[in-house]
N, C-alpha and C positions, 0 to 999 in steps of 0.2 A: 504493500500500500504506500509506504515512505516513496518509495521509487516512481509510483503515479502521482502521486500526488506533486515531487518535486519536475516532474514531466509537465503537469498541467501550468505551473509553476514557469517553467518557462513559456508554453507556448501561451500564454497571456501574456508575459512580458518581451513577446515578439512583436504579439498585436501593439503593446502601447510603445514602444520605440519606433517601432514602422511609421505610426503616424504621427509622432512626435518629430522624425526627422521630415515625414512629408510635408508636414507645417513650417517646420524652420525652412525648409529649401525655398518655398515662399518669398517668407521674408529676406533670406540672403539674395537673392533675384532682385528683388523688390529695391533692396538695398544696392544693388550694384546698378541699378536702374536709376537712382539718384532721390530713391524714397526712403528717411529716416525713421519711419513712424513705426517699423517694428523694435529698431537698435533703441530708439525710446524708452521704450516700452519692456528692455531688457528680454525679447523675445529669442534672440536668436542664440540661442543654447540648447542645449540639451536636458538641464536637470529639470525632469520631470514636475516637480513641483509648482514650475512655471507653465506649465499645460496640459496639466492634468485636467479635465473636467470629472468632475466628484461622479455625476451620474454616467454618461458617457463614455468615457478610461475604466471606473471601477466597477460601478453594480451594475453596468448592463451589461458587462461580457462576463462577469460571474454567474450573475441571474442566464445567462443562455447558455454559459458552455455549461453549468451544473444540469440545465433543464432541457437542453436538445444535442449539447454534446459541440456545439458549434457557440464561437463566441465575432462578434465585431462590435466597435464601436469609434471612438472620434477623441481629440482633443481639443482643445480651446482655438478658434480660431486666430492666427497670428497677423495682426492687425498692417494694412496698408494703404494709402492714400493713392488710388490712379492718377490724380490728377496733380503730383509730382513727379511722375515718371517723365522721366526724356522724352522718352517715343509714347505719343496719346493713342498711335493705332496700334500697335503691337506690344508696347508695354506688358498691358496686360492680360494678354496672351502667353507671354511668356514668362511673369510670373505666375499666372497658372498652372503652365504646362512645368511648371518646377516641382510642385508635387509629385504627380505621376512621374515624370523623368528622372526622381531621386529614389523611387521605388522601382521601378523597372536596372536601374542602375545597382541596387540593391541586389537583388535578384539576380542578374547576372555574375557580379560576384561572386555569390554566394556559391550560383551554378559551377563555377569556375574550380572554385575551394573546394568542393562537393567533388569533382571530378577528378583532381589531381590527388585525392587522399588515399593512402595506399592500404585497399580494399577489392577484393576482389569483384567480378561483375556481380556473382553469384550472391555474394552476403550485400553489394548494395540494392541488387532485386526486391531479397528477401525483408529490407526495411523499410525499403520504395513500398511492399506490397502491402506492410503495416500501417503503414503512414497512411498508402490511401483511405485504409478502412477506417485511422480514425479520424481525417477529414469528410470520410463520406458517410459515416454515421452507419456503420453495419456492426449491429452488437450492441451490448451495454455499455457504457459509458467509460467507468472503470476499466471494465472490458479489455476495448478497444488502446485504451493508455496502457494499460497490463501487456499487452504483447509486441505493444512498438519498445515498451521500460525493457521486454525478456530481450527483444534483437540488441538493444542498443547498448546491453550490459556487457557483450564481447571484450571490446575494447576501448580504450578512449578515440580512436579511429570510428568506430561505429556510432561513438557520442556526438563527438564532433559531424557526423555523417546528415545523424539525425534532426539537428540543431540546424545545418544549415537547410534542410527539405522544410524546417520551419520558417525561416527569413524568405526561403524561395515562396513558399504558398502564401503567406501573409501582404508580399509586396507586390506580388502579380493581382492575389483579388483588388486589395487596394489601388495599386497603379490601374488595373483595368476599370472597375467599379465607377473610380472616380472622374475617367475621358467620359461618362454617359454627358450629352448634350444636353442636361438638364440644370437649370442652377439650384440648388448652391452646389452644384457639384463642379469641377474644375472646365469641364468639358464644355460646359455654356458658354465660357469664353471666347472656345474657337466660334462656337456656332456663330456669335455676333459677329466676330472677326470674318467669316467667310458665307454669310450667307447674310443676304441684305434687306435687313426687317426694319420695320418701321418704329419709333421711340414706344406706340402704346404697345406693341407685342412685347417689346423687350422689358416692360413696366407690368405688364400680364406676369411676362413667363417670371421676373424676380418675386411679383407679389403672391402668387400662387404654386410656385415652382416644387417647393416642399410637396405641395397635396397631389401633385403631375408626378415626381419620381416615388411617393408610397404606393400609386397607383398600377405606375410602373413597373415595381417590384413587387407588388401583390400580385400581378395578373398579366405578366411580363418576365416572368422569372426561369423560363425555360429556356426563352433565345440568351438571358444573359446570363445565365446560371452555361450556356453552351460557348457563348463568347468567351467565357473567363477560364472556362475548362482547356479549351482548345490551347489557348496561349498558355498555360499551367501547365500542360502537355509537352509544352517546346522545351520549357524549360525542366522538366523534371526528367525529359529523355536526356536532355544534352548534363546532365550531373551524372550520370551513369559513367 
């Protein structure tokens, strides 16, 4: 139990570093863009304290991964001003696309570490095969951590193995998730940057943008639940 429990242990503390760096990447864009309003605001760090959201970070990825086995959630937004950026058309776009691109960037890494660890194909299969079952929810919960904790107990090569299949799944849903073309998600940005709507759509889609992506993910959950698979795919074959 010690062994799942300190398993769950981490991959919580994947989810809340993933988005904690997707957030600073933000404001360091943002900042090199010629906007101060995150370095202000002492945002651009790392210690968690600073971006934590109480509900958000803590009790809503405990409340889901205790009660479906699957955890997400979010950090405090890290604050900036568009209308200090250098560039007013692409600005912020590209502080946008800094979240996603710092999570995709992640992932890759991680792919990289993951591949070069010296591990046979055979024993990285057999934790690849663990892993998926306990992101995809087949089994009890415990379960499912009980038998990625048995593979991963070989070696510190297998630890390290499994640790990174965690940073890889965390930053791929996140980085993908968060291109949806919907605000407040990152991907709205491009949509205004490359599709040419008129001021009250764009004042729609901000004011009700929330109730259009719950929507979305209620009843929309299969093409993106296949979207985010497919790219999780690329990168979980190329760790091998």
């Amino acid at each position: 139990m010690a062994h799942e429990i300190v398993l769950i242990g981490f991959y919580l503390l994947t989810l809340v570093y993933s988005v904690i760096i997707h957030e600073v990447s933000h404001g360091v864009v943002a900042l090199w863009l010629g906007d101060l309003t995150a370095k202000y605001a002492d945002r651009l760090n790392l210690n968690p304290l600073k971006h934590i959201d109480p509900f958000g970070s803590v009790l809503l990825p405990l409340l889901l991964v205790v009660t479906t086995g699957f955890a997400f959630g979010w950090a405090k937004p890290v604050p900036y001003n568009p209308y200090n950026l250098r560039d007013q058309k692409w600005g912020p776009v590209w502080v946008a696309l800094a979240g996603p691109a710092s999570n995709f960037l992640l992932a890759t890494l991680a792919a990289l570490l993951a591949k070069i660890l010296p591990l046979t194909l055979l024993a990285k299969a057999d934790i690849l095969e663990r892993f998926i079952g306990v992101i995809g929810g087949q089994g009890e919960f415990f379960d499912r951590f009980g038998l990625l904790a048995e593979a991963l107990s070989g070696s510190l090569a297998n630890v390290f193995f499994g640790l990174f299949l965690l940073v890889i799944f965390w930053n791929v849903v996140l980085g993908c998730f968060n291109l949806l073309p919907i605000p407040p998600l990152d991907g709205s940005k491009l949509l205004y940057a490359f599709v040419p709507l008129g001021e009250q759509t764009i004042f729609f889609l901000e004011r009700f943008g929330l109730f259009l992506l719950l929507f979305i993910v209620l009843f929309l959950s299969t093409p993106i639940s296949m979207f985010i698979n497919f790219v999780l795919s690329l990168f979980l074959r190329f760790a091998l």
